[in-house]
C-alpha positions in Angstrom: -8.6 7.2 6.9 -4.9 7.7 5.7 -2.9 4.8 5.0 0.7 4.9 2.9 2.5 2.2 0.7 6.3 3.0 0.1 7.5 0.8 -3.2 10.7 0.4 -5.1 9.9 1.3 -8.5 11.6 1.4 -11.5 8.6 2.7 -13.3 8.0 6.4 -14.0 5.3 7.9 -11.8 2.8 8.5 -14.6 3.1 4.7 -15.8 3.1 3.7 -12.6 -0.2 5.2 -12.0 -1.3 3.7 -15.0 -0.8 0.4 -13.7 -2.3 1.1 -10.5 -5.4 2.1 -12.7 -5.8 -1.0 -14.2 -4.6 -3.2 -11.3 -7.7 -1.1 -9.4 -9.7 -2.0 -12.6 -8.3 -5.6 -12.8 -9.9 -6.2 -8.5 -13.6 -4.3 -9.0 -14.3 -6.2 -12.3 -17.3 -7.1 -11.0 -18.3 -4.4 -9.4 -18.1 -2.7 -12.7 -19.7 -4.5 -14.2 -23.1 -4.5 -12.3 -22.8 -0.6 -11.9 -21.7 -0.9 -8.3 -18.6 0.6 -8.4 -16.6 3.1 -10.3 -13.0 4.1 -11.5 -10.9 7.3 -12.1 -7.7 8.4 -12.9 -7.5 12.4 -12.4 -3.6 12.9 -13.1 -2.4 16.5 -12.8 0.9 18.1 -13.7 1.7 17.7 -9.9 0.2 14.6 -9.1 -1.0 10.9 -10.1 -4.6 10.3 -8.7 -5.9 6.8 -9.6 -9.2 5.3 -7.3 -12.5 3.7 -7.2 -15.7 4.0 -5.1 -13.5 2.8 -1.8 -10.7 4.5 -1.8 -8.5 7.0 -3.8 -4.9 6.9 -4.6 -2.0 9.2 -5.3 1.8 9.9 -5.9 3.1 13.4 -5.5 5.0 13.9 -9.0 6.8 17.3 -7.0 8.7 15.6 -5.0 12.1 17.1 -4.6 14.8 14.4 -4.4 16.1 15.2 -1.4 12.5 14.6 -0.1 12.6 11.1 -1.5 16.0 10.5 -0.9 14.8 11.8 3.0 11.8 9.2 3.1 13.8 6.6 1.5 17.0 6.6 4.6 14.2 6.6 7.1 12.1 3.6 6.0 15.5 2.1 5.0 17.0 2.7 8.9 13.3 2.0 10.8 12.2 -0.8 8.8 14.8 -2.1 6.4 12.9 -1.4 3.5 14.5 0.4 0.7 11.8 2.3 -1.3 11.7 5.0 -3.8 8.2 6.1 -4.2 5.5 7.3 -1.7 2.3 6.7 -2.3 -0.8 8.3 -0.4 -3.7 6.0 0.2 -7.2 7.6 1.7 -10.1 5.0 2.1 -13.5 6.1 2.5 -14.6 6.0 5.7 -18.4 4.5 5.6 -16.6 2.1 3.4 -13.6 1.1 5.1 -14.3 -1.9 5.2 -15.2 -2.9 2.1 -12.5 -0.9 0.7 -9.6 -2.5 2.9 -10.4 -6.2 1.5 -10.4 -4.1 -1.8 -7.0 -2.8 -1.3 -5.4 -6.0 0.0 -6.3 -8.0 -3.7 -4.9 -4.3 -5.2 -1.7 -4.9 -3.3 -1.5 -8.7 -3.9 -1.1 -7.8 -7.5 1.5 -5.1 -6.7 3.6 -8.1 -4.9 3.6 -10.1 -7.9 4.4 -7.5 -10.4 8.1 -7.4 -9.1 10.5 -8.3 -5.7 11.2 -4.9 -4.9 10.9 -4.2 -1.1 7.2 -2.3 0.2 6.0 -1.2 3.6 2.1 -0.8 4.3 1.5 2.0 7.3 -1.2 3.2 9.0 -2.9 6.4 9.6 -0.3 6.4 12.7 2.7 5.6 10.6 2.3 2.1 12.2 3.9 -0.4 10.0 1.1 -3.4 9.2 3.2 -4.9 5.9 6.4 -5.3 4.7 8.4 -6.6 2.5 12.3 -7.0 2.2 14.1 -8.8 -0.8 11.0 -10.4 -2.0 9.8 -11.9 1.7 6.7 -10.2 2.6 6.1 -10.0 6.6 2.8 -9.1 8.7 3.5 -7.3 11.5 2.1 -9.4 15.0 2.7 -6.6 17.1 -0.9 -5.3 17.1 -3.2 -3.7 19.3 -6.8 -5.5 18.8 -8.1 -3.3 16.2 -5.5 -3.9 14.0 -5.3 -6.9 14.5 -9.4 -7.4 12.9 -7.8 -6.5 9.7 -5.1 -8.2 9.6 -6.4 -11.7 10.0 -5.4 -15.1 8.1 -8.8 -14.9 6.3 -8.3 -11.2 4.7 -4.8 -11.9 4.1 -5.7 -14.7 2.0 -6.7 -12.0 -0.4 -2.8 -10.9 -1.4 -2.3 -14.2 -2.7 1.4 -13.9 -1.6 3.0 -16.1 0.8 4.1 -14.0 3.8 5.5 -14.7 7.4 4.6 -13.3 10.5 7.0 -11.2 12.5 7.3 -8.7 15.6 8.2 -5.6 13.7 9.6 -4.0 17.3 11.0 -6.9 18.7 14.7 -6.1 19.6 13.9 -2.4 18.5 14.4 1.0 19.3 11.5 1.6 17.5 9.7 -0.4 20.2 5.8 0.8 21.1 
């Protein structure tokens, strides 16, 4: 399954990868320690590569700036978000759901490292999270399946205050 967080970063790529590495290290402590999970970072010249047993996680360090500067205007006139980096997200599918309650502590520690905005899509470029000036917002338009994941319970995992909000209410981006 493909899944993609947009960030504002003011971090290089490489160090931002770095962080990711230890956030990922920081959520599976335990797992790690009883042998039950395990850690990489495979950085290339082209890319950042940073995952664990559930899911893997990379930034394309190619990326032209008219590429980013592209993405950037479109989450910026979709969602309102104004992001700066792209990153790829591919859990593993037997997994899934182990890896998703994963991720969600991984991205809890993202939202507390600083207030820049984020925006958390789906394999169908569905927009589940966002967050604008520091306000993070769960999208309530859902079918039922995404709803299951995006319940109070699981959420509690970002420890992060958030609101709940009809992404494509009063939208032309309406489903």
């Amino acid at each position: 399954m493909d899944y993609s967080l947009c960030i504002g970063s003011n971090l290089p790529k490489e160090e931002l990868g770095n962080l990711l590495y230890n956030m990922i290290c920081e959520v599976l402590f335990v797992e790690l320690i009883d042998y039950e999970a395990e850690v990489w970072n495979r950085s290339y010249t082209q890319c950042v590569s940073v995952g664990c047993t559930y899911f893997s996680m990379s930034i394309n360090l190619d990326d032209e700036d008219d590429y980013t500067e592209r993405y950037r205007k479109a989450n910026l006139e979709a969602y309102g978000v104004d992001t700066n980096v792209f990153i790829s997200i591919q859990f593993i599918t037997r997994l899934f759901d182990i890896g998703y309650l994963k991720f969600l502590e991984l991205f809890g520690k993202l939202l507390r490292l600083n207030d820049l905005d984020m925006l958390v899509e789906n394999h169908s470029s569905y927009p589940l999270m966002k967050r604008i000036k520091g306000c993070l917002k769960i999208n309530t338009h859902s079918d039922e399946y995404q709803t299951s994941y995006l319940d109070k319970e699981d959420l509690a995992l970002l420890n992060y205050p958030y609101l709940e909000e009809d992404f494509f209410e009063n939208s032309e981006y309406r489903k």
